[in-house]
Each structure stands twice: as structure tokens, then as C-alpha cells.
C-alpha positions in Angstrom: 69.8 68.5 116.9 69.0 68.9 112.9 66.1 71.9 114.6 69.2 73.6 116.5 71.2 73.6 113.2 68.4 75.4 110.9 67.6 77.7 113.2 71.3 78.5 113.6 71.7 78.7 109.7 68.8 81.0 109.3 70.4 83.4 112.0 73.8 83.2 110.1 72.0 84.2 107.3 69.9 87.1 108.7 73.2 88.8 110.1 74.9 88.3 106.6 71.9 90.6 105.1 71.8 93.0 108.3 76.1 93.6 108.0 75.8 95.8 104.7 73.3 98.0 106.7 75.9 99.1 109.2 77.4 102.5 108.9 80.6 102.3 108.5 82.7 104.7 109.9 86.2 104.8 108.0 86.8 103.6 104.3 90.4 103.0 103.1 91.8 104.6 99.7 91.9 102.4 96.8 95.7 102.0 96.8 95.4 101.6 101.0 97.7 105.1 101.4 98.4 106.2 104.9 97.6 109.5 104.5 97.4 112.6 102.0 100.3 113.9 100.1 101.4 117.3 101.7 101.3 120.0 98.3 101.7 123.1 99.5 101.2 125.5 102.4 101.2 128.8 103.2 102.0 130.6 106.6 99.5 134.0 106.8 103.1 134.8 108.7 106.0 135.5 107.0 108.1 135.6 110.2 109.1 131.8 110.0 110.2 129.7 107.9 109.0 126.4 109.8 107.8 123.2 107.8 104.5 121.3 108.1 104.5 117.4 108.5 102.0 115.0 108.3 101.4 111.7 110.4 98.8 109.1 109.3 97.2 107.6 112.4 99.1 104.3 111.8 102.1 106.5 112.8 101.0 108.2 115.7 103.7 106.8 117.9 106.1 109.1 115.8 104.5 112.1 117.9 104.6 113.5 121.2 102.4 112.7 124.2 100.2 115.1 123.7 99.5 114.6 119.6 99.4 111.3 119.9 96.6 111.2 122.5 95.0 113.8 120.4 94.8 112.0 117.1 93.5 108.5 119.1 90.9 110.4 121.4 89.7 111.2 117.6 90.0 108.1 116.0 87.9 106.6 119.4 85.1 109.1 118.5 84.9 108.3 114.9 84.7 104.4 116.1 82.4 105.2 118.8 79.9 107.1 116.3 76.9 105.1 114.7 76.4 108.3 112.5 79.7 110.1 111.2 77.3 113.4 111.1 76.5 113.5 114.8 80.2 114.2 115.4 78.9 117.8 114.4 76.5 119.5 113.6 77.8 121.3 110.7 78.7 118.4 108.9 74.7 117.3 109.3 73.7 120.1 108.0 76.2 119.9 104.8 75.4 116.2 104.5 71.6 117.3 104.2 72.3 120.0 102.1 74.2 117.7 99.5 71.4 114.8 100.1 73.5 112.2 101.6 72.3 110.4 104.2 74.7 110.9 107.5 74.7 106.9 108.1 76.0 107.1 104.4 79.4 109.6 105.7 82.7 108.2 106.6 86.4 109.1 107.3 88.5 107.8 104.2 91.8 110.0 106.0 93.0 110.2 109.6 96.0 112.4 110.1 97.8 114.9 112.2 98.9 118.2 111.0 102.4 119.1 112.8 105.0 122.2 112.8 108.5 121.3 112.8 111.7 123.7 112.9 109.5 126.1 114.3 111.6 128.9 116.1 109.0 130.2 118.5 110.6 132.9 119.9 111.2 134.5 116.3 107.6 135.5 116.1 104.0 136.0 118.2 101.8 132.9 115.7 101.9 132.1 112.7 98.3 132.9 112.0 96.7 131.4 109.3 98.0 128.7 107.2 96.9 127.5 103.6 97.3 123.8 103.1 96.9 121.7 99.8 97.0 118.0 100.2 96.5 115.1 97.7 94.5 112.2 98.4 92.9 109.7 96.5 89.4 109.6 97.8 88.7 113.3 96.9 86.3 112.0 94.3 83.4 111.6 96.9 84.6 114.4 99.1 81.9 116.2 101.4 84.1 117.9 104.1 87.1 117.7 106.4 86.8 117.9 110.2 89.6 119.7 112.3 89.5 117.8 116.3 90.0 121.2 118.5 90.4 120.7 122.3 88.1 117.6 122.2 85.9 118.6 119.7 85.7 118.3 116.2 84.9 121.5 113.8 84.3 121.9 110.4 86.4 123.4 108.4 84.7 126.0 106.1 86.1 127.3 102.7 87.5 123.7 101.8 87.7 123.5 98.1 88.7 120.5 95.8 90.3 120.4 92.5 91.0 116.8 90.6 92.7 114.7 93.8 94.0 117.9 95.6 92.0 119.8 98.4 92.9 123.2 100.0 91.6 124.9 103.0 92.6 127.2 105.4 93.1 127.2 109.2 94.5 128.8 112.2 95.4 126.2 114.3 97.2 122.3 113.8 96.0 119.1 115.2 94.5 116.1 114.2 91.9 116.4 110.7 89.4 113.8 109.1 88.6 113.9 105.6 84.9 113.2 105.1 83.6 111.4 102.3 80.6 109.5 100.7 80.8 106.2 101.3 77.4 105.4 100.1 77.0 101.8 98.3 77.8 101.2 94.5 79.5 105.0 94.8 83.2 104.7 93.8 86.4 104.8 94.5 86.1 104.0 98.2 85.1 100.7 99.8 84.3 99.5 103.5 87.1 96.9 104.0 86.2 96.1 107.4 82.4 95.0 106.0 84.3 92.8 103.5 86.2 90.8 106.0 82.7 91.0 108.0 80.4 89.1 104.9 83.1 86.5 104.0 83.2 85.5 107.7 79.4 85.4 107.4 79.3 83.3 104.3 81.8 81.0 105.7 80.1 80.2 108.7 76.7 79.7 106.5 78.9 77.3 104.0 79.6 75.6 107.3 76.3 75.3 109.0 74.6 74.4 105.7 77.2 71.6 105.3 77.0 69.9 108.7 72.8 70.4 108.0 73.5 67.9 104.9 75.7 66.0 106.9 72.9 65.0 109.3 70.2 65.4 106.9 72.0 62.4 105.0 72.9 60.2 108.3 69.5 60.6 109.3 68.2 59.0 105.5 70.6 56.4 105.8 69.6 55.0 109.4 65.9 55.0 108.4 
């Protein structure tokens, strides 16, 4: 039985090193904000006078059907992706360009980019529309990804001053900002990782105390 435990504690203790090699795909901002601050924006049309909201994923039951299937069929493909850079190809290529590893990438803001008050028989499109949003993560900003019909798309042009970040686009949906989450490179952190390596530890602390447990029964019976 004392063999069982060992080997037990030595696996505990290989998956506590092998946990901070995971990618991980999302990182939180430091003071755990849903979402960016909406700034400013700027319809290319001046035929409307609609207003832009924005819904962090935690609030996606706030939006219809069909953005709220949106925004988690792009939340799923973040999870689902080992490598935040193989969601496209694009992004790779920026990562490399920047020399950041793609394993090292991942999503620090998941939101949804809305219209509201929109009167659409006043005008053909809006066109294009500037947005500047304030978030706290902008510190290790690489990108921001725009999920189109399924697919996400880079969005070119982005450009970040201090904690604010502007780009333009022609269409609304849901949008990822991209960051660097490599290790030791604040301000953002993995929290899921966290909760990860204390489970690990506690389960070691555990298997290394029943291991002394036994150890010490087995001294006193001989």
C-alpha cells in the first residue's frame, strides 16, 4: 500500500510541474472588469444617430437569440483552441512578427459590439464605425479579433494609446482582445491555472501526509 501511495505522490507532483505549461486561453483584468469601457465612436454615416452598447460574455443573456449564440459559439472556439493563434492566421503571423510564442496568446476581453436605437429605414448602412474602448489589459496588447459568420478576423489598423484602443470596422458582432499572457509579463494573470496548482498542492500536502501516516505505523509495529 505505502508503494501505491509514492507512486501516487510522484504523479501529483509531475502534473503540478506540467499545469504551468498549459496554454491558457483567457486571462482576467487585474481588477476582474467585465468588459472595456465604451469611449467613443464614430458612424462613417452621418444618417443616424444610433448608440453602440457593449455586453461582456457574462451578460450574454441580455441579447437576442442570435448574438447570444454568436458570442458563445466564440467563446467555445477560444476554449476549444490549444493555440490562441490557430484561431487565425493573421494573428500567427503578428504573433511571429512581435516574437511571441502563439501558446503564449490569450483573450483578456470577450464582448459583443451592439447597435441600439437604430432607425433602419432612415438610411442604407451605417458604414464604417470608429470605436475607442478602455480596458485594463492594453499594456500587453497584440491584437483584437472580430468573430464574422463563424469565423474570426483580424482586425487591422488597431492602435493603442495608454489603456485606450481604437480601430475601425464595418460590421458588429462579437470581438476578442488579444494579449500576451506570457509568464512573469504583467498585468494579466491565468486565474484558472491558479485554482489549478493549489488543487495540485493540496492533494500532494495530502498524499505526502497519509505517506507519513503509514511510514510511522509501519516503524511502530516493527
Amino acid at each position: 500500500m505505502k508503494k501505491v501511495f509514492i507512486v501516487l505522490l510522484s504523479a501529483i507532483m509531475i502534473a503540478s510541474l506540467s499545469v504551468s505549461g498549459f496554454a491558457a486561453s483567457f486571462v482576467s483584468s487585474p481588477s476582474g472588469n467585465k468588459a472595456p469601457t465604451l469611449v467613443s465612436y464614430d458612424f462613417e454615416s452621418d444618417q443616424c444617430n444610433a448608440t453602440l452598447k457593449i455586453t461582456a460574455y457574462s451578460d450574454r443573456n441580455t441579447l437576442s437569440a442570435d448574438g447570444k449564440a454568436a458570442i458563445e459559439a466564440a467563446y467555445t472556439s477560444i476554449k476549444s483552441a490549444n493555440d490562441v493563434s490557430s484561431l487565425n492566421a493573421d494573428l500567427a503571423a503578428l504573433a511571429t512578427d512581435k516574437g511571441i510564442k502563439g501558446t503564449n496568446l490569450a483573450v483578456s476581453d470577450l464582448f459583443d459590439i451592439s447597435v441600439e436605437n437604430c432607425e433602419a429605414t432612415a438610411h442604407a448602412s451605417h458604414g464604417k464605425v470608429t470605436i475607442k474602448l478602455s480596458a485594463e489589459t492594453l499594456s500587453d496588447f497584440v491584437g483584437i479579433l472580430h468573430y464574422v459568420n463563424g469565423n474570426w478576423e483580424l482586425v487591422t489598423g488597431a492602435t493603442v494609446s495608454g489603456d485606450e484602443v481604437t480601430f475601425t470596422v464595418d460590421s458588429l458582432s462579437p470581438f476578442a482582445i488579444v494579449v500576451d499572457a506570457t509568464p512573469d509579463s504583467p498585468p494579466t494573470k491565468d486565474n484558472g491555472n491558479i485554482y489549478i496548482l493549489v488543487a495540485v498542492a493540496a492533494l500532494s500536502l495530502a498524499a505526502a501526509a497519509i505517506c507519513f501516516k503509514m511510514s510511522r505505523r509501519e516503524e511502530s509495529t516493527n
